[in-house]
C-alpha positions as CSV (number, residue, x, y, z in Angstrom):
1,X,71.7,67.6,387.4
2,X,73.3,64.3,387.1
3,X,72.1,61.0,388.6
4,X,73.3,60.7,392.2
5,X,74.9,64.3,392.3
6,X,73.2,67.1,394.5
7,X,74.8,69.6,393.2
8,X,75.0,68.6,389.7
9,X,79.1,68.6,389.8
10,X,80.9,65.9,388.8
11,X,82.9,64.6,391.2
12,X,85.9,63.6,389.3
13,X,86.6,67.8,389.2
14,X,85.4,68.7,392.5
15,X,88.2,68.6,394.0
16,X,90.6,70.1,390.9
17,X,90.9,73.6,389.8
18,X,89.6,74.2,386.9
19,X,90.8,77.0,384.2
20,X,88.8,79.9,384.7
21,X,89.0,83.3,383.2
22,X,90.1,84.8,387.1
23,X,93.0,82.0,387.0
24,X,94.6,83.4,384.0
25,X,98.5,84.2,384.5
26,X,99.1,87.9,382.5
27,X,101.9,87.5,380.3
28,X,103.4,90.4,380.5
29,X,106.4,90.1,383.1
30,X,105.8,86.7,384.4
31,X,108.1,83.4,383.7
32,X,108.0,81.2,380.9
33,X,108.4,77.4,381.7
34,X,110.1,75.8,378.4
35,X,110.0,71.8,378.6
36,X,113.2,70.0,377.1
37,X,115.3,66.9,376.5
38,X,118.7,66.5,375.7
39,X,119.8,66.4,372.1
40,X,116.4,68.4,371.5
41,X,116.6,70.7,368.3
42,X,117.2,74.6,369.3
43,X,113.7,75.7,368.0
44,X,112.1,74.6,371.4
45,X,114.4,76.8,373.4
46,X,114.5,79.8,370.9
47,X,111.2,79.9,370.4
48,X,110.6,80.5,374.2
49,X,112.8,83.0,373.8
50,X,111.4,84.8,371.2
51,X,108.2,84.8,373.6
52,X,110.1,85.7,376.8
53,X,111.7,88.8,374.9
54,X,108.2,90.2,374.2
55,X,106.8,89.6,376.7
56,X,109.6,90.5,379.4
57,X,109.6,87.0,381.2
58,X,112.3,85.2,382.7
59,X,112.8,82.0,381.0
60,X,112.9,78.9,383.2
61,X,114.3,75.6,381.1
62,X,113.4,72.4,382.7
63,X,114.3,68.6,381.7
64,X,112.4,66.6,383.7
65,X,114.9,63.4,384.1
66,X,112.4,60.2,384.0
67,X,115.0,57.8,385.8
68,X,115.2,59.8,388.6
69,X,112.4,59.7,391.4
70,X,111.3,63.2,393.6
71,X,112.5,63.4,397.1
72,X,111.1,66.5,398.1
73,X,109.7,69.1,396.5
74,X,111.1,73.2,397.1
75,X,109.0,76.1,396.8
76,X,110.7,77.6,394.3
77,X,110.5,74.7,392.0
78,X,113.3,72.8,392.5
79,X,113.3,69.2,393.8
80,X,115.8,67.1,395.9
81,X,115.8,63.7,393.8
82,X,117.2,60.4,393.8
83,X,118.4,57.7,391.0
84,X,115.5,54.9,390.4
85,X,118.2,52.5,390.2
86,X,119.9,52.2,393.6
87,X,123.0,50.3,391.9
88,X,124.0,53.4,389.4
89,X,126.3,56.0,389.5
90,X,124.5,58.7,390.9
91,X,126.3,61.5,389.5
92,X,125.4,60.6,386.1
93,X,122.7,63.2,386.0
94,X,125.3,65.8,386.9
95,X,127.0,65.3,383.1
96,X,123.6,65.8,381.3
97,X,122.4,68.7,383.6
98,X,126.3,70.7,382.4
99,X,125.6,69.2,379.0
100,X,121.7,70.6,379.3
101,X,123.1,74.2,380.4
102,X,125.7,74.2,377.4
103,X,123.3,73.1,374.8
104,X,120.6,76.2,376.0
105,X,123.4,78.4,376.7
106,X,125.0,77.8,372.8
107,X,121.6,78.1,371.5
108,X,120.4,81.3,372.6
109,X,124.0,82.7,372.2
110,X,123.9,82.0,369.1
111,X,120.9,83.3,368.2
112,X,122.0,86.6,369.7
113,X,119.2,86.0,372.4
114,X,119.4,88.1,375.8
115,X,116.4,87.1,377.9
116,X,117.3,85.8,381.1
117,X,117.2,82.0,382.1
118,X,117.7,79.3,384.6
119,X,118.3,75.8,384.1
120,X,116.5,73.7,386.7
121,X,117.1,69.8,387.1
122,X,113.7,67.8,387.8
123,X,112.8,64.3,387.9
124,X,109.8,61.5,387.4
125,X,106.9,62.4,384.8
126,X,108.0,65.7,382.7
127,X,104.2,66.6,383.0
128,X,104.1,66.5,386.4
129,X,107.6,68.1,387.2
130,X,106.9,70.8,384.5
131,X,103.3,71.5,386.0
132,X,104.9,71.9,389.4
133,X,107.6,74.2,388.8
134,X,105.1,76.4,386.6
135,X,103.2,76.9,389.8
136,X,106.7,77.4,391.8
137,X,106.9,80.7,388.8
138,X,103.8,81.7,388.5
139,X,104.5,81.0,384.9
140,X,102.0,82.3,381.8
141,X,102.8,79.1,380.0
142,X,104.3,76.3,379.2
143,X,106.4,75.4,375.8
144,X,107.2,72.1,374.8
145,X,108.4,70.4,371.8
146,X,106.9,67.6,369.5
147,X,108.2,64.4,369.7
148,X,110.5,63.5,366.2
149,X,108.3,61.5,363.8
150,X,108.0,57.5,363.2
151,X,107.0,54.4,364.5
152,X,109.2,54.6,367.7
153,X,107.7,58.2,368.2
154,X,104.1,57.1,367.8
155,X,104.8,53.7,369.8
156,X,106.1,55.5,372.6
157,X,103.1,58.5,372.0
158,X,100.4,55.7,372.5
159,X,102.1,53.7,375.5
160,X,103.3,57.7,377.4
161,X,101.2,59.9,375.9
162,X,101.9,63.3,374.8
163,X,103.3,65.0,377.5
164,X,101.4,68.5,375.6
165,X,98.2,66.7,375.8
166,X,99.0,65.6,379.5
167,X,99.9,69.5,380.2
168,X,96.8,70.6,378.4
169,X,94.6,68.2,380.3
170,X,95.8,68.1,383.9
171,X,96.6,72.3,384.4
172,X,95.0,75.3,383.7
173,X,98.0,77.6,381.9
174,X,98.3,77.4,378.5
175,X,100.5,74.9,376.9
176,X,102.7,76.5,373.6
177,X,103.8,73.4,371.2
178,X,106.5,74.2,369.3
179,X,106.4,71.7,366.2
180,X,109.8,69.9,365.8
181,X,108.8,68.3,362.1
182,X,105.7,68.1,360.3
183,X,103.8,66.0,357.8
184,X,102.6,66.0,354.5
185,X,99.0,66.1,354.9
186,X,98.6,63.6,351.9
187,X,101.1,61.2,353.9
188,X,98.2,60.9,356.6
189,X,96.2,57.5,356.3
190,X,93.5,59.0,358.9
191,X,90.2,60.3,357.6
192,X,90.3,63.4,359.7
């Protein structure tokens, strides 16, 4: 037991579910979540796709817009939202949502992909918004994309974090990281 505890718990998880063999969501049938941003290389998207066509789930695509705040939260997973900024435009995120649905629609057409998708529109931290709408969907997982290599990349890594690692670490379904670019392993300086 731990100093102080009576039960021996720790109190930082008492209150948190914790991933459990019970809480596991069976693939088969049930939604993918799929994590992107706008500009983001196809290989995020297809390779959700490539999952949802085995395993028979709806693919639910979700860009969690940072500059945007959550007014109220839906059951199904979508959000009401506002701009941070009360002196923007406040349509602005109407252009990247079409652009967002023309970039995943292209994508998969391309690719000759069938599986079955939505598009929703979130806002405030991706790991939050994505970890609320998996609930919504009763996804099996979530897929997300690296970030693109370099110093902006790992400046931005340190000060965020890795919205995977934040996924991994604050809900219990598994998180799918689809690698965007990778790196020599004689170009890494750490020891590991």
């Amino acid at each position: 037991m731990r100093p102080g505890h009576r039960d021996g718990r720790d109190p930082r998880h008492a209150s948190v579910p914790q991933p459990t063999v019970d809480r596991i969501v069976e693939p088969g049938g049930h939604a993918l979540v799929v994590g992107v941003v706008p500009g983001q290389p196809a290989l995020v998207v297809l390779t959700a796709a490539r999952w949802a066509a085995v395993t028979g789930a709806h693919l639910h695509v979700a860009y969690a817009d940072t500059a945007r705040y959550v007014v109220e939260e839906h059951a199904d997973g979508t959000v009401r939202h506002g701009a941070l900024d009360p002196d923007t435009a406040d349509d602005a995120w109407q252009r990247v949502e079409r652009e967002l649905r023309e970039q995943v629609g292209t994508a998969l057409a391309t690719a000759g992909s069938s599986v079955a998708w939505t598009l929703h529109y979130l806002a405030g931290r991706p790991d939050r918004a994505l970890t609320h709408l998996a609930r919504a969907v009763d996804a099996a997982a979530i897929v997300v994309g690296t970030r693109a290599p370099g110093t902006g990349a790992r400046v931005r890594s340190l000060l965020e974090g890795s919205v995977a690692v934040h996924l991994a670490h604050h809900q219990h379904r598994p998180v799918l990281t689809v690698p965007l670019d990778v790196v020599d392993w004689s170009a890494t300086r750490s020891p590991w």
